[in-house]
C-alpha positions as CSV (number, residue, x, y, z in Angstrom):
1,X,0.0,0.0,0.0
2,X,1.5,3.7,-0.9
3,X,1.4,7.0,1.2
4,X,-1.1,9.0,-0.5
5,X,0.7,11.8,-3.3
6,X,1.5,14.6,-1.5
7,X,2.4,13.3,1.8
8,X,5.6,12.2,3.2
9,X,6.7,10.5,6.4
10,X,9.5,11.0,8.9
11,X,10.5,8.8,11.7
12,X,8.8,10.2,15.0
13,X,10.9,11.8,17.5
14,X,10.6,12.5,21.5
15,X,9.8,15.5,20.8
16,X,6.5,15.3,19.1
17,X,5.4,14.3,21.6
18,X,3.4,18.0,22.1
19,X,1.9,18.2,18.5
20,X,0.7,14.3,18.9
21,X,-0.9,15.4,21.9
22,X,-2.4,18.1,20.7
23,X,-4.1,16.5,17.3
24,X,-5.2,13.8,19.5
25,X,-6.7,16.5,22.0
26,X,-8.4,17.6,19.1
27,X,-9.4,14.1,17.6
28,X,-10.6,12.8,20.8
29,X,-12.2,15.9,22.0
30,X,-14.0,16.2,18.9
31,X,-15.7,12.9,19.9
32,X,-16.1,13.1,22.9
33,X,-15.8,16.5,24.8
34,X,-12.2,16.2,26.3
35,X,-9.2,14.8,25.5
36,X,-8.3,11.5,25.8
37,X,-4.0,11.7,26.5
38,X,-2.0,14.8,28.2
39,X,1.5,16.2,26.7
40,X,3.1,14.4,29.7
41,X,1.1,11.2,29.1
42,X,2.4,10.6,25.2
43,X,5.5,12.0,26.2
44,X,6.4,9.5,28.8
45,X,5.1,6.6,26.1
46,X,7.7,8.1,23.6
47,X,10.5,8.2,26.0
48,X,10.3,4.8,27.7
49,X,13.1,2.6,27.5
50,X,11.1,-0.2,25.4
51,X,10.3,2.1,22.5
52,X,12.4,3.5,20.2
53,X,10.7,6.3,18.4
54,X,13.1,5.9,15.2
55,X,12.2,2.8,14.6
56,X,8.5,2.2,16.3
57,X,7.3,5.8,15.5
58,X,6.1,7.6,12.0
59,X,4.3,10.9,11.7
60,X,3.2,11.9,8.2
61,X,3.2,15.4,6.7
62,X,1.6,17.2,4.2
63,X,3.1,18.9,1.3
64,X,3.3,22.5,3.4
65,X,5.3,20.2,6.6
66,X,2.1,20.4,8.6
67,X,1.1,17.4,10.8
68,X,-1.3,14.9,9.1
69,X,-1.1,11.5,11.0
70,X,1.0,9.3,13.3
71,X,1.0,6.1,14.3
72,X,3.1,3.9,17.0
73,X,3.6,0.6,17.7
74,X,5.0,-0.8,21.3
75,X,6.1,-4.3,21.3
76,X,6.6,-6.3,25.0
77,X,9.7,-7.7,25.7
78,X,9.1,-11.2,24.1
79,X,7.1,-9.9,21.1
80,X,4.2,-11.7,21.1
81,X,2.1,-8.7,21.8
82,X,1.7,-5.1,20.1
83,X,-0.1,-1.8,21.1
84,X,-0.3,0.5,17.9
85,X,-2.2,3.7,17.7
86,X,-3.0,5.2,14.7
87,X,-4.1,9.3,14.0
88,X,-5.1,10.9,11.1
89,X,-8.8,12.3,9.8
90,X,-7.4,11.0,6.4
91,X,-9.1,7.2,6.1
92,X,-6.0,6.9,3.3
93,X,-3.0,8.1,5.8
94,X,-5.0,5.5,8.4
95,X,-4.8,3.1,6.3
96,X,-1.5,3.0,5.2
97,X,-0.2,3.8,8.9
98,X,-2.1,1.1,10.3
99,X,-0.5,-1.5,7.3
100,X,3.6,0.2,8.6
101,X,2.7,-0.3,12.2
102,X,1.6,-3.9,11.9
103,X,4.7,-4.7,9.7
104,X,6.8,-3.6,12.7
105,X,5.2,-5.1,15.1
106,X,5.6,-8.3,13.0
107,X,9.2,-7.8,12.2
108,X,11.8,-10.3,14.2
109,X,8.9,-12.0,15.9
110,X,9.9,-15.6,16.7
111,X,6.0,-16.3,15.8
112,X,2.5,-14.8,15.5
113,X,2.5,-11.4,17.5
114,X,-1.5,-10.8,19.0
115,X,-1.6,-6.5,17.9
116,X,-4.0,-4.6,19.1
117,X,-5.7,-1.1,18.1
118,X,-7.8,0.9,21.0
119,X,-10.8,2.5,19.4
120,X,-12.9,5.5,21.5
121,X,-16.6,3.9,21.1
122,X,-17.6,7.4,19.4
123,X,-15.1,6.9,16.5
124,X,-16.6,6.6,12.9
125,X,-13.7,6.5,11.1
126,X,-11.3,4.0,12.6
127,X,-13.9,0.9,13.4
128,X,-14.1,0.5,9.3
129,X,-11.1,0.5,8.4
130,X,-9.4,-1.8,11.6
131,X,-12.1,-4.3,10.8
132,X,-11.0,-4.3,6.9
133,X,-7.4,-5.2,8.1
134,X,-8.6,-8.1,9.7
135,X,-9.2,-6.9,13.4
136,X,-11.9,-7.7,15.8
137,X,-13.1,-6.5,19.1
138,X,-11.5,-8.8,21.4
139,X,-12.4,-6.6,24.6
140,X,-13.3,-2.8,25.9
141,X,-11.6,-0.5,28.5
142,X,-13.6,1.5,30.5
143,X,-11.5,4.7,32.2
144,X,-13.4,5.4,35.3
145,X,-14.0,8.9,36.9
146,X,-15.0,10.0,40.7
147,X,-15.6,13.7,41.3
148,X,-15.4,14.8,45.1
149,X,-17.7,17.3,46.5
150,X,-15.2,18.5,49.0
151,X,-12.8,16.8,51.5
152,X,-12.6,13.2,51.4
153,X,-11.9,11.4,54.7
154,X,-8.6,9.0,54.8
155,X,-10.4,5.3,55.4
156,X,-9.5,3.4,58.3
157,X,-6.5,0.7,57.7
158,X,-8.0,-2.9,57.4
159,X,-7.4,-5.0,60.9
160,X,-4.5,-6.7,60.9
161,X,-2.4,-4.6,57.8
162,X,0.1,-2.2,57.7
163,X,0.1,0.2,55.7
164,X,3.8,1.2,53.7
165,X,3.9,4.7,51.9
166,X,6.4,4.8,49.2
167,X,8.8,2.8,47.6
168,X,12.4,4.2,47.8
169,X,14.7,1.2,48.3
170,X,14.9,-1.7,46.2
171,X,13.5,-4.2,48.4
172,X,10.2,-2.3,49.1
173,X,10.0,-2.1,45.2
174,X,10.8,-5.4,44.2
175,X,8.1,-6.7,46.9
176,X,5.7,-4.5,45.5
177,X,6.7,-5.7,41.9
178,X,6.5,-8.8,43.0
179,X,2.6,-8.0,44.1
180,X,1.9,-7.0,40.5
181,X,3.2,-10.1,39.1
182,X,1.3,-12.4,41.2
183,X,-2.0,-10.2,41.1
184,X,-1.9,-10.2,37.2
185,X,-0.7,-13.3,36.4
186,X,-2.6,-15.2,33.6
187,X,-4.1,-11.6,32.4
188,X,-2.4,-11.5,29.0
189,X,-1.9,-7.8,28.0
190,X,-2.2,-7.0,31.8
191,X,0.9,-8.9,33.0
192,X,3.5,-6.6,34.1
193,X,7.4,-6.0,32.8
194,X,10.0,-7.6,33.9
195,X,11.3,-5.8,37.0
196,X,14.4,-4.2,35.9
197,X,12.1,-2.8,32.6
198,X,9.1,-2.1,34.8
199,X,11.9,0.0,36.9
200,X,13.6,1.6,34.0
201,X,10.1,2.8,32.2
202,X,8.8,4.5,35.6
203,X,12.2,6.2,36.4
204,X,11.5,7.4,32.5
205,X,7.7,9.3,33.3
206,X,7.7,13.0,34.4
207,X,4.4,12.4,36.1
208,X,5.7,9.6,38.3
209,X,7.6,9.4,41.5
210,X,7.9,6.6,44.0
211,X,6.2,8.0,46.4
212,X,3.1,7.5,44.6
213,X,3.8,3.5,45.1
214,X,1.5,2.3,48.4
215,X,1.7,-1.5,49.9
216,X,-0.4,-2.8,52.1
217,X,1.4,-5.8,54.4
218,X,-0.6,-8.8,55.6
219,X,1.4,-10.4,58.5
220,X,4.7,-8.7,57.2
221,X,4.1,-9.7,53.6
222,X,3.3,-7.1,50.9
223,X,-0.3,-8.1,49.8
224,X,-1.7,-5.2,47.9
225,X,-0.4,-2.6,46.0
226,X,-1.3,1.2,44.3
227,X,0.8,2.2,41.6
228,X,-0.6,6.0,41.0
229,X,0.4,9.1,39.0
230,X,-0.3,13.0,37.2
231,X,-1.2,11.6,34.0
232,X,-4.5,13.4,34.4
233,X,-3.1,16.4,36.1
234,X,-2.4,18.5,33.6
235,X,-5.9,17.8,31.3
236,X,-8.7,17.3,33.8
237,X,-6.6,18.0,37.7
238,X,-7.2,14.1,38.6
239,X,-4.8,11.7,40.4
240,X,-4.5,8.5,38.3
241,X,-4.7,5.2,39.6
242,X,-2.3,3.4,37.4
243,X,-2.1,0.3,38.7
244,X,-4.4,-1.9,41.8
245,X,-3.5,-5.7,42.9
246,X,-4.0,-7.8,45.2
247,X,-2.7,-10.7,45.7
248,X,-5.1,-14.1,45.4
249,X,-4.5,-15.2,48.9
250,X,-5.7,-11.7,50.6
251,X,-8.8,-11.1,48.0
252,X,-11.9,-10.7,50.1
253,X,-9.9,-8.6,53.0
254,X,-11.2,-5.4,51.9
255,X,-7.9,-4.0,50.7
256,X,-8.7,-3.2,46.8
257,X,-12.0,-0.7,48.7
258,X,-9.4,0.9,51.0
259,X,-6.7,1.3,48.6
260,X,-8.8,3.0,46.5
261,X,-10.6,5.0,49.1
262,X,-7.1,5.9,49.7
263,X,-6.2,7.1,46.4
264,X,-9.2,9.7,46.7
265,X,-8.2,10.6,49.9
266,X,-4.1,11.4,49.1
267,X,-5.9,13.2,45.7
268,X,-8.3,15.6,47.0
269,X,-6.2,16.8,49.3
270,X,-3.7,17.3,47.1
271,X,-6.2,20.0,45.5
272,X,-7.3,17.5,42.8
273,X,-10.9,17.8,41.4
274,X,-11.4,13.7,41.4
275,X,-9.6,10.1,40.6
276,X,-9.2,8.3,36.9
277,X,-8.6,4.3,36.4
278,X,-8.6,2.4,33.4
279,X,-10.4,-1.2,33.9
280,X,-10.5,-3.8,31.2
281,X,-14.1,-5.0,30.9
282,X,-12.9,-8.9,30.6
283,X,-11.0,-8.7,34.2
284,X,-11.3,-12.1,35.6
285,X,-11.7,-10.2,39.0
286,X,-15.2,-8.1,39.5
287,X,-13.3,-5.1,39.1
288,X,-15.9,-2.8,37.5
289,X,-18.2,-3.7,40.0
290,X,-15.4,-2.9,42.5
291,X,-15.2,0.5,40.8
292,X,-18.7,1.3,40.7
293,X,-19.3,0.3,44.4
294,X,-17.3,3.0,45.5
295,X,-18.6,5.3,43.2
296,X,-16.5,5.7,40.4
297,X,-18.3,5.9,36.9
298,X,-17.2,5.4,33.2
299,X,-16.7,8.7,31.6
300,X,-14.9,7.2,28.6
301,X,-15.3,3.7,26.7
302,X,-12.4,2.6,24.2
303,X,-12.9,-1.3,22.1
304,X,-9.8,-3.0,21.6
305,X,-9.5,-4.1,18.6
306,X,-7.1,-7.5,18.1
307,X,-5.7,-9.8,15.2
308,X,-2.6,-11.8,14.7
309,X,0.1,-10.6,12.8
């Protein structure tokens, strides 16, 4: 398939990251009121250490050097699994972006590579043309929203817990690593890094710090674990819940209520206007439930669209 005449394209750099953000500001809020990614947030995807904008990146111009689409495509360490995203109001430049980010994610694969495309429920455009290149909705992501009206009391610490603030040694980060590994395991997609890449990548972000990490101990042993950060500072003045496990063995404790309870807590006093997660809809756990129960509700629904490559 050919780049449409008149158009060219140019490997992405680091620092698009600004004019990415802002067409997709556009794009999304165009759709759907708001926009769906901050400067920060595409920034930190560009810069982590498992993506290499020259190679993973491409952002097309027209014939005056304006902007007229990008696309990306992250593949995870053993590259059996893609994330590509795919801008442009030009069906043609989607197109022919979404054919150059499959082929990466394809290229040096020791075997079939599972590549998916998120798609804001809204969109018109993209659902067509994904489903032309062989894609189907394998699953949706809801990002969940809770405004406060005010202060927001700190909850009381479960019975028999204790509660660890921060992770600034290696040992309290490795146990809290070790928490996501055992919390997600099975989850394909949701499965985190390897530590010293899970490491690397949140030492990259400028809207992460460990402080943000929280643990909750069961008889000495780190059970449960918040991985938040100001994703959503910049575009709607939320905290951002990035990550929430619990290990099998201490589900049903309550700790997954009071971490989250938590979250609200640190965020409104931190002056923000409310708290965001993202939740896959096929989570083994009852997670949306979870989410709802404490009041959070979906503000934003994005299918994810999967084939093999």
């Amino acid at each position: 398939m050919m780049l449409p005449d008149g158009y060219a394209v140019r490997p992405m750099r680091v620092e698009d990251a600004a004019l990415i953000a802002e067409r997709s500001g556009a794009y999304s809020s165009a759709l759907i009121g708001f926009a769906k990614h901050s400067s920060e947030d595409v920034a930190n995807y560009l810069r982590d250490p498992g993506f290499d904008p020259a190679t993973d990146g491409w952002v097309v111009t027209d014939e005056a050097g304006e902007f007229a689409g990008s696309a990306t495509a992250a593949v995870n360490n053993d590259r059996t699994r893609a994330n590509l995203e795919v801008l442009s109001e030009n069906p043609a430049i989607v197109a022919w972006l979404l054919d150059r980010a499959m082929q990466r994610a394809s290229h040096g694969a020791p075997g079939e590579v599972v590549a998916s495309v998120g798609v804001i429920r809204q969109d018109r455009l993209l659902p067509g043309i994904v489903a032309a290149h062989g894609f189907t909705i394998g699953t949706s992501i809801h990002r969940m929203r809770i405004d406060f009206d005010g202060e927001v009391p700190a909850p009381t610490v479960p019975a028999g817990t204790t509660v660890r603030r921060g992770a600034f040694d290696d040992r309290s980060r490795r146990a809290a690593h070790a928490v996501l590994v055992e919390a997600f395991r099975g989850q394909a997609g949701a499965d985190p890094r390897p530590y010293d890449e899970w490491f690397a990548s949140r030492e990259s972000r400028s809207t992460f710090d460990w402080s943000q990490l929280t643990t909750v101990e069961v008889g000495g042993q780190a059970a449960a674990v918040t991985e938040c950060n100001d994703n959503f500072v910049s575009t709607d003045n939320c905290g951002y819940v990035g990550r929430l496990a619990v290990v099998p063995s201490a589900r049903g404790r309550g700790l997954a209520k009071f971490l989250l309870h938590d979250a609200f807590a640190v965020d409104a006093a931190a002056g923000r206007s409310g708290t965001i997660l993202h939740v896959d809809s096929s989570n083994p756990t009852p997670a949306v439930a979870l989410y709802t129960a404490v009041g959070m509700k979906p503000d934003l629904i994005s299918d994810i669209w999967r084939r093999s490559v």
